[in-house]
Each structure stands twice: as structure tokens, then as C-alpha cells.
C-alpha angles and dihedrals in degrees: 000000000000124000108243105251088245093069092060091040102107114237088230080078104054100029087086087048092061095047098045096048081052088047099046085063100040108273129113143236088255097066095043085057090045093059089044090054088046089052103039115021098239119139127218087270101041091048091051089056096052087050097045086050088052086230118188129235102265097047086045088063096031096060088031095130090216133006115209110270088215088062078111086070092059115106144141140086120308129169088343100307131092100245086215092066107039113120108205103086091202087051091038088055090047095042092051080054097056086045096056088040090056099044086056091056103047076050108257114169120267094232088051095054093039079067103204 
């Protein structure tokens, strides 16, 4: 079976993607890392590195030191799909990603994404 081309994308070319859909509502690059750190464990160093390696998305999920334990909490529609029932684990976790990263840009507020 092939890989989905979104596994071998590197990380590097969608992480401005991310920053510039919060900005252009408002919100900032801080907070987009922030959400990244919450999810993945990753700290401001680690995820430097990945995006200085150019390393793709598989590999992004597969070395995270720590996903979020509340991912569960995560719901909700991206892209189409209901990021709950999507089977994949490795999309799943990129969808969840692209969720957080959309909440935070129709302004939602940072303690409600940061679901405790």
C-alpha cells in the first residue's frame, strides 16, 4: 500500500501554513507552537531541529517524545473527515494537528484548545 503524500511532506513546508492561517485572524506564532508542544511533547529546541532537518511528517509523530494523553478529546470535522474516526493513527494525529491549528484560528480560546 502506498504512504499518503502527506506522511513524506516535511513538516519545515506546512509549519508557515499554520502561522500565517492563525495570523490572518489575529493570533500569533506563539500560540501555534504552543499547541504543537501541548500535542507532541516537543519542546521550542526539539521542534527547531525537526524544522531545520526538514523532517517529514511520519517521522514528526514517530520520534514526539510524548503525545497528549487528552487527543481523545479532540472532535470534531477537518478536511471532511471526523478526526475521532479516522483510522489511520499517523493521519489521525495530523489531522488532530490541523484541528487544534483551526480552532485557534476561528478564536477559540487557548485553554479551550489546550483541552484539560
Amino acid at each position: 500500500m502506498e504512504k499518503h503524500r502527506i506522511f513524506t511532506t516535511s513538516f519545515a513546508s506546512v509549519y508557515p501554513h499554520y502561522i500565517s492561517k492563525a495570523e490572518k485572524k489575529g493570533r500569533t506564532k506563539e500560540e501555534v507552537d504552543t499547541i504543537i508542544y501541548w500535542l507532541t511533547g516537543y519542546n521550542q529546541q526539539a521542534l527547531q531541529q525537526l524544522i531545520d532537518h526538514k523532517t517529514d511528517f511520519e517521522t514528526f509523530f514517530a520520534e514526539a517524545p510524548e503525545m497528549n494523553q487528552n487527543t481523545s478529546k479532540i472532535t470534531g470535522v477537518i478536511c471532511g473527515y471526523r478526526v475521532e474516526q479516522i483510522e489511520d493513527k499517523l493521519m489521525q494525529k495530523i489531522r488532530f494537528l490541523d484541528k487544534l491549528i483551526d480552532e485557534l484560528a476561528k478564536g477559540k480560546a487557548m485553554e479551550k484548545i489546550l483541552r484539560p
